[in-house]
KOLLUM-435570 format. One record per residue: x, y, z of N, C-alpha, C in turn. Coordinates in steps of 0.1 Angstrom, whole numbers. Layout:
<sites>
n.x;n.y;n.z;ca.x;ca.y;ca.z;c.x;c.y;c.z
X;Y;Z;X;Y;Z;X;Y;Z
...
</sites>
This chain:
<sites>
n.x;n.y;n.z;ca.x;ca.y;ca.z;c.x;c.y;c.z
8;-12;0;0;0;0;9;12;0
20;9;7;32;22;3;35;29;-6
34;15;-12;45;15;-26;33;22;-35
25;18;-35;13;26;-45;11;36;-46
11;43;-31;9;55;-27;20;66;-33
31;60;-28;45;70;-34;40;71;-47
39;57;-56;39;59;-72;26;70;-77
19;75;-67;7;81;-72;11;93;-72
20;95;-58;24;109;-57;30;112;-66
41;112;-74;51;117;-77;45;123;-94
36;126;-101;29;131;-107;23;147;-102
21;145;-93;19;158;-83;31;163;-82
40;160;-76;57;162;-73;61;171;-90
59;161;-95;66;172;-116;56;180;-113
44;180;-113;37;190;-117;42;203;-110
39;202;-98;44;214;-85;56;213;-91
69;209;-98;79;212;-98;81;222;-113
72;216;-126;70;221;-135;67;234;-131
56;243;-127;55;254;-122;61;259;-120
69;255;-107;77;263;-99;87;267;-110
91;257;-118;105;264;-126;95;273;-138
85;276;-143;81;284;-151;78;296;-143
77;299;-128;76;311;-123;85;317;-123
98;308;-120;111;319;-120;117;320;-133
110;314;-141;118;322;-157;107;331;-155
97;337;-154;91;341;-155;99;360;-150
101;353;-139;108;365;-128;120;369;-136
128;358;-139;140;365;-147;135;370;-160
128;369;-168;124;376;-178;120;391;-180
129;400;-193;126;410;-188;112;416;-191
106;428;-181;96;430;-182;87;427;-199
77;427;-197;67;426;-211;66;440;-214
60;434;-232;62;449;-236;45;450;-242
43;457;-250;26;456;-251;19;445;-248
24;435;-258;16;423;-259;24;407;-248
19;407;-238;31;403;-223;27;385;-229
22;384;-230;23;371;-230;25;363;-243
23;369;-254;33;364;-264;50;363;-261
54;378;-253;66;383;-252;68;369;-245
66;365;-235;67;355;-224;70;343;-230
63;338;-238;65;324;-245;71;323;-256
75;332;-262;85;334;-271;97;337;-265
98;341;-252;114;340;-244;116;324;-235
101;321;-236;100;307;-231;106;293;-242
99;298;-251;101;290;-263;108;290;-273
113;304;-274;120;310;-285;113;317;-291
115;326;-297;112;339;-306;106;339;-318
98;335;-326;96;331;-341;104;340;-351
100;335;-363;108;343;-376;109;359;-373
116;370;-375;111;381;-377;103;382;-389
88;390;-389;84;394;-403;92;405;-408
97;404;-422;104;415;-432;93;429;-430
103;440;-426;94;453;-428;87;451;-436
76;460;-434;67;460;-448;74;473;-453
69;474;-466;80;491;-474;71;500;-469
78;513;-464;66;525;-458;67;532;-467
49;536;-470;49;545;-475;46;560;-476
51;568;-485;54;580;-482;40;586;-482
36;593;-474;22;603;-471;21;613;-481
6;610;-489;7;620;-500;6;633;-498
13;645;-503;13;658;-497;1;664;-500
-6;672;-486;-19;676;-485;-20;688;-493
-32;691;-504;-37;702;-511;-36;711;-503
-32;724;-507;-39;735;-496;-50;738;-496
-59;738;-489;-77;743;-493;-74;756;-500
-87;759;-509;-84;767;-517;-97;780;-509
-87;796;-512;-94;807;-505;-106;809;-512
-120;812;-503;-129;810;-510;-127;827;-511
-131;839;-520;-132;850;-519;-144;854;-517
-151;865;-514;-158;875;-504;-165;878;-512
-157;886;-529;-161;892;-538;-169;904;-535
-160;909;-522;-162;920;-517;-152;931;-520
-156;942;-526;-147;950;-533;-134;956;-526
-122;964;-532;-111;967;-525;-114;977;-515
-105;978;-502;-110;992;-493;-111;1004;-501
-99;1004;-510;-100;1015;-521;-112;1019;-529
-116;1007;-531;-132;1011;-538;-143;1015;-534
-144;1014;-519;-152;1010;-510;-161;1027;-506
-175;1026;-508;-178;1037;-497;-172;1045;-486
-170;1054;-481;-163;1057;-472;-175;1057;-461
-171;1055;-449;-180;1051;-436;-185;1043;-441
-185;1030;-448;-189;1022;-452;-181;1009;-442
-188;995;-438;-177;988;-434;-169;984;-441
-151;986;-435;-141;982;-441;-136;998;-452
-142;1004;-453;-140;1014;-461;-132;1028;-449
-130;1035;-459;-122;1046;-451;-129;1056;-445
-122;1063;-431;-135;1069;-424;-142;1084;-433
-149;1087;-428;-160;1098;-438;-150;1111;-430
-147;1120;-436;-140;1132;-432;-146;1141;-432
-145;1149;-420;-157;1160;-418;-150;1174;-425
-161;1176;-431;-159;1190;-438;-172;1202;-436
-174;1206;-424;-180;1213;-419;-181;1217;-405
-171;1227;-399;-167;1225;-388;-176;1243;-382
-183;1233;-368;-186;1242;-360;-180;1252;-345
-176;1261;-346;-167;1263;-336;-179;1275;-328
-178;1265;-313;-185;1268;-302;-174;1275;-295
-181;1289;-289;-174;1302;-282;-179;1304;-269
-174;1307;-255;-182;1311;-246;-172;1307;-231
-186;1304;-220;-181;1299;-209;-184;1288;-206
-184;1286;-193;-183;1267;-190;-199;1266;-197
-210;1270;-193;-221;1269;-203;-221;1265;-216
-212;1278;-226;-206;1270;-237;-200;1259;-238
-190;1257;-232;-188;1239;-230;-200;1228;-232
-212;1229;-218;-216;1226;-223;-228;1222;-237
-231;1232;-243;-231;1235;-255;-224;1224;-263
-214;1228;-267;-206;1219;-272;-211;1201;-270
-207;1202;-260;-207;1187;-259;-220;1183;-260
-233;1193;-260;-244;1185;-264;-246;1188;-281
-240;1191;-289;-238;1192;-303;-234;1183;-305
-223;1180;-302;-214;1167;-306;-222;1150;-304
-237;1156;-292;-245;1144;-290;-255;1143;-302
-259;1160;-305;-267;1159;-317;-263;1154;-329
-252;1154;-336;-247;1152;-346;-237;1141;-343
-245;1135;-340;-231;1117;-339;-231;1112;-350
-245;1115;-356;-248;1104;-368;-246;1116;-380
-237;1123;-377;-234;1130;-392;-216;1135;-391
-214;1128;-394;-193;1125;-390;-188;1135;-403
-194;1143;-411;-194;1154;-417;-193;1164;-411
-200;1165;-400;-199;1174;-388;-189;1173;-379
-179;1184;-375;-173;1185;-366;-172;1195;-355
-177;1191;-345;-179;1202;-332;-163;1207;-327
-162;1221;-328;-147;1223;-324;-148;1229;-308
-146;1226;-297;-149;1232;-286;-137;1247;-287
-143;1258;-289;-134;1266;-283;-133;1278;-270
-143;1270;-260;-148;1278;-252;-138;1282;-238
-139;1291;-231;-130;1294;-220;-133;1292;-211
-134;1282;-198;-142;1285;-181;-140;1294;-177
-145;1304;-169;-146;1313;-161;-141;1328;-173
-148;1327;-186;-148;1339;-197;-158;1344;-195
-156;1360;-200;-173;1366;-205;-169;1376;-209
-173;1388;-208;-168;1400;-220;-168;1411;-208
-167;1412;-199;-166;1417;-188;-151;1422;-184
-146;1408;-183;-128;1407;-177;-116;1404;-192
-122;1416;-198;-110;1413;-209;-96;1412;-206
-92;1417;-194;-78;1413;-188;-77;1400;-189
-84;1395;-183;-82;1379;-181;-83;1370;-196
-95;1373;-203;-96;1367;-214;-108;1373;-225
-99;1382;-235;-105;1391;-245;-111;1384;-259
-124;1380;-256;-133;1375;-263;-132;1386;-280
-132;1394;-281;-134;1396;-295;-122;1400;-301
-109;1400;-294;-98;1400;-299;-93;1386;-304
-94;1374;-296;-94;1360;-299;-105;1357;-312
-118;1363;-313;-126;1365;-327;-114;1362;-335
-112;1377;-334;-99;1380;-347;-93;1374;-354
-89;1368;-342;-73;1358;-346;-78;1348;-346
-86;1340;-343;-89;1331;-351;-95;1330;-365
-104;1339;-366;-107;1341;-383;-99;1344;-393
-87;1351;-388;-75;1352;-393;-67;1342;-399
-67;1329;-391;-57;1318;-390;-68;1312;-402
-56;1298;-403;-62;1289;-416;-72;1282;-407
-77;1281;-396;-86;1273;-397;-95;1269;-405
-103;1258;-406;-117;1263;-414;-133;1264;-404
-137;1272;-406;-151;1275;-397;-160;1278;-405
-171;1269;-406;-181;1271;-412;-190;1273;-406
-195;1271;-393;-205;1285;-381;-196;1285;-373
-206;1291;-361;-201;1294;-349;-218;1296;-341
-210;1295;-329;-220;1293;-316;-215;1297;-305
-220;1311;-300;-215;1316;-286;-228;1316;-280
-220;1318;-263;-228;1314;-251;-219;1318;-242
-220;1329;-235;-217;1330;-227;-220;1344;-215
-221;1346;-202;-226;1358;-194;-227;1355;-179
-227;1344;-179;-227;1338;-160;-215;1347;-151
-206;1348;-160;-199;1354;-150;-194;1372;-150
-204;1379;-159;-202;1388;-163;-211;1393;-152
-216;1391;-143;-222;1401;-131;-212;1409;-119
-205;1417;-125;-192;1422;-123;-190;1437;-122
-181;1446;-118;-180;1458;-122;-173;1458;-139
-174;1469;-144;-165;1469;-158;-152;1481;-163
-142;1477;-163;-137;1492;-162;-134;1496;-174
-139;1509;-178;-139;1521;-188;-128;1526;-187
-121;1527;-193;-108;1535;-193;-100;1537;-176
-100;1546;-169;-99;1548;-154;-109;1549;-148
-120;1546;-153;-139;1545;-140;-136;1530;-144
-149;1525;-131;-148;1516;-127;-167;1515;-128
-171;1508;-140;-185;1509;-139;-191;1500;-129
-207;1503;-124;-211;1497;-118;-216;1485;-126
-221;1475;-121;-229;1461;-128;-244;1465;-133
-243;1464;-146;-264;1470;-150;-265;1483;-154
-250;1494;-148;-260;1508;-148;-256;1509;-161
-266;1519;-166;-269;1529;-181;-254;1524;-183
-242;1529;-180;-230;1529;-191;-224;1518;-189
-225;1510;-181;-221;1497;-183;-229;1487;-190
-239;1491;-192;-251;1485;-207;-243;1484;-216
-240;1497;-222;-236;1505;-231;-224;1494;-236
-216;1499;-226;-201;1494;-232;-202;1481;-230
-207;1473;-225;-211;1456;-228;-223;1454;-244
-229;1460;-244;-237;1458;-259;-222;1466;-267
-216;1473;-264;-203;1474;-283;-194;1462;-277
-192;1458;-263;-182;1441;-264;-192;1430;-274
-204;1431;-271;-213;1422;-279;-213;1422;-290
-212;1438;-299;-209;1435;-317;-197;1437;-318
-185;1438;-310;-174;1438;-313;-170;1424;-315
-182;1413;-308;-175;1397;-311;-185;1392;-323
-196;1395;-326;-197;1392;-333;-195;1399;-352
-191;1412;-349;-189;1416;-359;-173;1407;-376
-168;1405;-363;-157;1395;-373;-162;1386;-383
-175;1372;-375;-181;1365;-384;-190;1371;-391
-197;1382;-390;-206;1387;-401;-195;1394;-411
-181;1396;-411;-176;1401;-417;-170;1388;-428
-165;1382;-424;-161;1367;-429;-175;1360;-434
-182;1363;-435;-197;1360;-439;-197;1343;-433
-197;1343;-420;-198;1327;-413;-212;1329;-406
-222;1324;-410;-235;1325;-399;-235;1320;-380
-238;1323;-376;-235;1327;-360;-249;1326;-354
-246;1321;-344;-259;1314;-332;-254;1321;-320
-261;1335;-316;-260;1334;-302;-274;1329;-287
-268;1320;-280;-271;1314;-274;-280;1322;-262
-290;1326;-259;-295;1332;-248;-292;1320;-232
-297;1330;-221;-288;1323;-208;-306;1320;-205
-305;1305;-195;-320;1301;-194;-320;1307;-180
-333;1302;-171;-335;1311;-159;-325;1306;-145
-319;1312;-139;-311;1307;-125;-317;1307;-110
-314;1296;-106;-320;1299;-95;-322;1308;-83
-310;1314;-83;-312;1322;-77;-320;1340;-80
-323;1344;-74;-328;1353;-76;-324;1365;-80
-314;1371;-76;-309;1381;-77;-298;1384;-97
-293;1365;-94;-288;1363;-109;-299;1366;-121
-309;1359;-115;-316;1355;-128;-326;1370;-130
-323;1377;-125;-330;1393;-124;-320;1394;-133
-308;1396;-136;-295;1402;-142;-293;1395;-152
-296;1382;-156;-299;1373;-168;-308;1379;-178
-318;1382;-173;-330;1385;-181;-327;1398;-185
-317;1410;-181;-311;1423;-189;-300;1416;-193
-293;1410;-196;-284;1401;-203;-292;1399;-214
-297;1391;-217;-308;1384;-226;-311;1396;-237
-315;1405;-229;-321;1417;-243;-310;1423;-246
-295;1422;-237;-284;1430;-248;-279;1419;-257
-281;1408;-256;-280;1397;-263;-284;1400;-277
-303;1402;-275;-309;1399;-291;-308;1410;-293
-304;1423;-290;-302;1432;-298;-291;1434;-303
-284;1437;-295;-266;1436;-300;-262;1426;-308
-262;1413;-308;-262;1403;-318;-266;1403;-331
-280;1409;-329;-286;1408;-342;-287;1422;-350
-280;1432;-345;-275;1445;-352;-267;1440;-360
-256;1430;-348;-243;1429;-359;-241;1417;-363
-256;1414;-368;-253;1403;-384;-257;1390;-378
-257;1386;-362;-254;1375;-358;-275;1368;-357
-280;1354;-346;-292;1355;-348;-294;1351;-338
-303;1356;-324;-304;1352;-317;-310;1341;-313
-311;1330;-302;-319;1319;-296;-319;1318;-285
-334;1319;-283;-338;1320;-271;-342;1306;-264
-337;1301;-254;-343;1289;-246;-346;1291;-233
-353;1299;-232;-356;1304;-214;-370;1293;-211
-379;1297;-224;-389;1288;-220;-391;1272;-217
-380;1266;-225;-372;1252;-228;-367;1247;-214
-365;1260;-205;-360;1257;-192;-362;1256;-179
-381;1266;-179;-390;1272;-170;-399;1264;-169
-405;1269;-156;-420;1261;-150;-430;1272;-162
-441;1266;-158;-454;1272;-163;-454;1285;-159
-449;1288;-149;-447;1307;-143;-434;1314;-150
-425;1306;-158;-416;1312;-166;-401;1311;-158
-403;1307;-144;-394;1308;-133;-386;1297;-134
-374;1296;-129;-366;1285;-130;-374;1272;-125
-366;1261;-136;-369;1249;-129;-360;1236;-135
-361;1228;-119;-345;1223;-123;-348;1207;-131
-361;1209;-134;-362;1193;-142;-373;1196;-152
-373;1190;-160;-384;1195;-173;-381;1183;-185
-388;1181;-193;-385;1172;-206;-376;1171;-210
-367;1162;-217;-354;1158;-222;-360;1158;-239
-350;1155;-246;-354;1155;-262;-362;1148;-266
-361;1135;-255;-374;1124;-259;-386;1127;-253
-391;1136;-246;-406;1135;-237;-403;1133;-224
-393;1126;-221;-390;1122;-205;-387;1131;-199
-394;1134;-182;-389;1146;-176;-380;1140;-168
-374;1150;-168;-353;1147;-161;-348;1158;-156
-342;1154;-152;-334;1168;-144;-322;1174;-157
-326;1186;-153;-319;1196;-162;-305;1200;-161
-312;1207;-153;-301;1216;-145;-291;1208;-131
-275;1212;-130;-268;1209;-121;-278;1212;-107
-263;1212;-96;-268;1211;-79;-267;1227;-80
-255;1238;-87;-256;1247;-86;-267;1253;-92
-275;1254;-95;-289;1263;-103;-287;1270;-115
-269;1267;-122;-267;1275;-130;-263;1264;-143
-256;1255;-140;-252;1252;-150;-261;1241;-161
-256;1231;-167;-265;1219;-175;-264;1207;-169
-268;1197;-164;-268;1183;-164;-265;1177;-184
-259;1167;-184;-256;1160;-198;-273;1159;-208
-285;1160;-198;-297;1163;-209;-301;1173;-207
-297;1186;-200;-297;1198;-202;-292;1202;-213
-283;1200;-217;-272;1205;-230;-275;1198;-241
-279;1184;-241;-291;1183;-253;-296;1187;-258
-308;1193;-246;-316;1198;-248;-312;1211;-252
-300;1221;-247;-300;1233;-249;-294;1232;-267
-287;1218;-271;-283;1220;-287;-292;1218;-295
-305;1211;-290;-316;1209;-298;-324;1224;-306
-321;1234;-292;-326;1241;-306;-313;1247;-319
-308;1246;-314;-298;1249;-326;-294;1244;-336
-298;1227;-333;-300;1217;-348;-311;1220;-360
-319;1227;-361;-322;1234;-377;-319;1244;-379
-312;1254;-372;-303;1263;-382;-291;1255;-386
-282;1247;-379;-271;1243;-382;-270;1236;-397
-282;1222;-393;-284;1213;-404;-291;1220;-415
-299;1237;-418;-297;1242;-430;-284;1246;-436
-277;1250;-424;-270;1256;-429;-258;1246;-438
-258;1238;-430;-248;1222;-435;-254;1218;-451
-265;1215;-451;-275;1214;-465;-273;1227;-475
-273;1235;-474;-266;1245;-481;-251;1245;-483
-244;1246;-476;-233;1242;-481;-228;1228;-485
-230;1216;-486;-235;1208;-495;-230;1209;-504
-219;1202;-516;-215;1203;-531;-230;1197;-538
-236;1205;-547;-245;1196;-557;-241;1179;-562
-248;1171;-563;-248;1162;-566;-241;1162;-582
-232;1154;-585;-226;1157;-600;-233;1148;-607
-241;1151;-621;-247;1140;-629;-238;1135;-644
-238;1121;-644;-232;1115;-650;-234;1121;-666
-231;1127;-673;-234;1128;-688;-223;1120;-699
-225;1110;-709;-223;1105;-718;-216;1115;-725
-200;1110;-730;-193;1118;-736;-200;1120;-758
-202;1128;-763;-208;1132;-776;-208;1119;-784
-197;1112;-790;-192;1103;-796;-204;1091;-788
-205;1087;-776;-211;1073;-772;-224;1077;-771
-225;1089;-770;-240;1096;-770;-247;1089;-782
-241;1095;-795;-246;1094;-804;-246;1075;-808
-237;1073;-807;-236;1058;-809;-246;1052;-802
-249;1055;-792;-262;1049;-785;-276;1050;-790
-277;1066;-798;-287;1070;-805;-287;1062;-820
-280;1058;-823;-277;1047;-835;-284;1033;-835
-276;1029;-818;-282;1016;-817;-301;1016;-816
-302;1026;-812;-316;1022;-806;-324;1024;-820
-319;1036;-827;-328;1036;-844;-328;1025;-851
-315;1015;-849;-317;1005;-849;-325;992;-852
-329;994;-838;-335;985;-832;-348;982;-835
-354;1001;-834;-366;999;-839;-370;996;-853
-356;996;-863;-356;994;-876;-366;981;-877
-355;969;-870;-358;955;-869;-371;954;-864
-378;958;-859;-391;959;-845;-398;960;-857
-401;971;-868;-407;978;-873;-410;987;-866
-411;995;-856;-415;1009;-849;-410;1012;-859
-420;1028;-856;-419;1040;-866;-406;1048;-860
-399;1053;-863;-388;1054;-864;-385;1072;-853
-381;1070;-844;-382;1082;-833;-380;1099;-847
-390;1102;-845;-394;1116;-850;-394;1128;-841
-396;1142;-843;-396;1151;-833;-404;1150;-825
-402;1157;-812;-410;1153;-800;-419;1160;-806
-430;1154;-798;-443;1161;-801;-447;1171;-791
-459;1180;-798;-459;1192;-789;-464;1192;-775
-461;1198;-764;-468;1195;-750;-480;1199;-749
-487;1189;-742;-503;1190;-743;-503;1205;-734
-515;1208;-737;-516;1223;-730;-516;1221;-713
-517;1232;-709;-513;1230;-697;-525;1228;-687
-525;1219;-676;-538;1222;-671;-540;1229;-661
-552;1237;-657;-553;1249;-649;-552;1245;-635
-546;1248;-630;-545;1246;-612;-556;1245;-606
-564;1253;-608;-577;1258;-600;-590;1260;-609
-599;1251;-607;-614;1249;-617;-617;1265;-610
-633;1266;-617;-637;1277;-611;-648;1276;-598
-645;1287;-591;-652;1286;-578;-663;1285;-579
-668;1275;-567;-682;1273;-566;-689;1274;-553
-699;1277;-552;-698;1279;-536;-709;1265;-528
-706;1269;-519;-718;1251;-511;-728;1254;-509
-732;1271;-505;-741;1270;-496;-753;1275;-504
-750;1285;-521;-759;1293;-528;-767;1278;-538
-776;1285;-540;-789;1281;-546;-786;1273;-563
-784;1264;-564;-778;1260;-582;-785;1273;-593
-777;1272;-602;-789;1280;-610;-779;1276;-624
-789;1277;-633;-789;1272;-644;-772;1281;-655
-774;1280;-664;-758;1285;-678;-766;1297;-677
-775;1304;-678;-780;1315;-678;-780;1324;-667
-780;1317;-653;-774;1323;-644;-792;1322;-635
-804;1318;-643;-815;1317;-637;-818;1302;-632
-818;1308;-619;-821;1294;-608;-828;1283;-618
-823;1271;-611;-832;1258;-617;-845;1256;-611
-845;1258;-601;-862;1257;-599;-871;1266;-604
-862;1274;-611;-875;1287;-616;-879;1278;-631
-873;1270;-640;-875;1265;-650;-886;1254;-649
-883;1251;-636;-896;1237;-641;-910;1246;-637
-919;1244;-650;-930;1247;-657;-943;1240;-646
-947;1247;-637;-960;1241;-630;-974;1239;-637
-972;1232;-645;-982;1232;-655;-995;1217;-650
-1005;1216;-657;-1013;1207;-653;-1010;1191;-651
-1000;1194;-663;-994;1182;-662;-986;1172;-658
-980;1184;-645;-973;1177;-635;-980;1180;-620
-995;1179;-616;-997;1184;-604;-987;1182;-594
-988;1164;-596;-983;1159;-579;-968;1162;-579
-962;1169;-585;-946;1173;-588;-948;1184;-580
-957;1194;-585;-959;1208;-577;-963;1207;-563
-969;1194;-562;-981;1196;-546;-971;1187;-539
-962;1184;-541;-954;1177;-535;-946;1177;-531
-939;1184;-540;-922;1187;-540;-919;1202;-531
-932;1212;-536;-932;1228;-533;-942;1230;-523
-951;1221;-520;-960;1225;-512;-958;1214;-500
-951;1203;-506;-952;1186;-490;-961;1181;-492
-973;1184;-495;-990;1179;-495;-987;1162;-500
-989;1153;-495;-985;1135;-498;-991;1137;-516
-989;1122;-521;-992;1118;-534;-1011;1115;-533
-1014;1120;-547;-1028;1110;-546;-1023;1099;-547
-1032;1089;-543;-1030;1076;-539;-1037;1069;-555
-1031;1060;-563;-1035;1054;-576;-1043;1039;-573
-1054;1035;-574;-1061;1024;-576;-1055;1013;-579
-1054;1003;-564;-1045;991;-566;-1032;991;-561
-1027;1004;-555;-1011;1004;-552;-1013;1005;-538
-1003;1003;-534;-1002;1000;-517;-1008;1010;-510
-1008;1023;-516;-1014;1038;-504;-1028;1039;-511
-1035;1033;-516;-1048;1031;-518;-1052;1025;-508
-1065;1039;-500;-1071;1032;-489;-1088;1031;-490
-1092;1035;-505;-1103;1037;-505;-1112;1022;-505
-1124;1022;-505;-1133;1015;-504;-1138;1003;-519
-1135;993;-523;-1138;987;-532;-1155;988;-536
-1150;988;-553;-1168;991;-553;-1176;978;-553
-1189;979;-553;-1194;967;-549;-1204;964;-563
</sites>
């Protein structure tokens, strides 16, 4: 029974031994590479044939896609302010004159006219100017010299007086603010500034001052105002008035009122004097239909294309032509223009009585004769119809 036993075992014994020696080749083997267990039994077994490269081949070189084009014309050809085209260049330049008011002025022009880049707002205004402190800053001497220079100016727009509540000095006096002679010599600073552009023949907007809050100012605004439209418009210039654009229903300041659109907004700054950004909209709005006439007038006419003599006629060739083939009658002189027709038929009135080509009324013609009673009893007198035998207003009695 020993003996049998051993002999059974030893089948188990190779096996467990078989293994064992395939783990440690296993161990000494160097690591696997993608494919581990072919690698393994081909280091176990030996390695098969190598396969012969295959021939590599070379990668066909890629087309370059081809540019689709736009068939959108060169910048050079292009509209100007157009997209892609060159910008539109303004050839109509407005030069704004004055004080921080005029400023804002300015900057509400430049809101008016965004959409017309033909238009150029030139600010040339001074803070703390007015025609008062020519020491400081001499409003119609600066005129001068700038109309002088190459600029180009094609209006202008002054605004200014807020800070002219001042004394003024006359030679050695010292005038008071408002009186008789300090009127005076502020209305000749007033055509002294504008006399330049009526001389240069530039049309000119002066700006009236709207109402201030405070009281004592806006007393002093309102004689401001009248040396404004007079003095201005002696010397060539045109005034504009926006007091009302600015005031309550009583005429008196007020610091919020309608914007360009209908919206009421605040106008006016914290100080009572100056613009809020739709104040000054508002105050350029009225100035946008003198400006934009005046832009439309100056305006080059439209140039019309005319056909040079030679292709003129050649054109007039083809078309006789044409109607040769057609059979049309063959273009002859224009014919004469039908007469003209009258604008205005002749007056008639609504309310008089018709009357006949003779000028005698139509009802005097119809003949009241026997033979039309019920026309007469009817029509002239109301009296109903006799009633006819058998018709619906027959109420008489059937005979029997």
């Amino acid at each position: 029974m020993s003996g049998s036993t051993d002999r059974s075992a030893w089948p188990r014994v190779l096996r467990l031994a078989l293994l064992a020696a395939i783990c440690i080749l296993a161990a000494a083997a160097p690591a696997p590479a993608e494919d581990g267990f072919s690698s393994f039994f081909s280091h176990l077994f030996g390695a098969p044939a190598a396969k012969a490269p295959e021939p590599s081949v070379a990668a066909a070189p890629r087309k370059p896609k081809k540019k689709v084009r736009d068939f959108v014309p060169a910048v050079t050809t292009r509209v100007p302010g157009a997209p892609g085209g060159a910008p539109v260049q303004a050839n109509f330049y407005i030069n704004v004159l004055g004080d921080s008011l005029g400023a804002s002025v300015a900057e509400g022009l430049v809101e008016a006219f965004a959409d017309k880049p033909e238009i150029a707002i030139v600010d040339k205004s001074r803070d703390a100017s007015g025609l008062v402190r020519d020491d400081y800053f001499n409003w119609p001497k600066s005129a001068g010299e700038l109309l002088s220079s190459k600029e180009k100016i094609d209006f202008a727009v002054i605004m200014l007086g807020i800070n002219d509540d001042q004394a003024l000095k006359d030679g050695g006096d010292s005038l008071d603010p408002l009186s008789d002679r300090w009127l005076e010599r502020y209305g000749q600073r007033v055509e002294s500034l504008v006399a330049p552009f009526q001389a240069a023949h530039i049309p000119l907007l002066w700006v009236g001052l709207p109402p201030m809050r405070s009281e004592r100012l806006n007393a002093d605004v309102v004689k401001l105002n009248q040396i404004f439209r007079e003095r201005a418009e002696k010397a060539g210039g045109k005034f504009i008035d926006i007091w009302d654009a600015f005031a309550n229903q009583s005429g008196q300041y007020d610091a919020y009122g309608p914007n360009v659109d209908g919206q009421n907004t605040k106008l006016r700054g914290v100080d009572g004097i100056h613009f809020t950004k739709a104040g000054a909209r508002k105050a350029a709005h009225f100035l946008e239909a003198e400006i934009r006439r005046a832009f439309d007038k100056n305006k080059p006419a439209p140039e019309v294309a005319t056909l040079p003599p030679d292709i003129e006629q050649a054109a007039d060739d083809i078309n006789a032509q044409i109607r040769r083939e057609m059979g049309a009658p063959a273009k002859g002189p224009a014919a004469a223009p039908a007469p003209a027709k009258p604008l205005a038929g002749p007056i008639l009135s609504l309310t008089a009585r018709p009357s006949s080509a003779g000028g005698a009324l139509i009802a005097a013609e119809i003949k009241r004769s026997d033979e039309t009673p019920d026309m007469a009893r009817v029509l002239y007198r109301g009296e109903p119809m006799n009633a006819r035998a058998g018709r619906a207003d027959d109420f008489s009695w059937p005979r029997i």
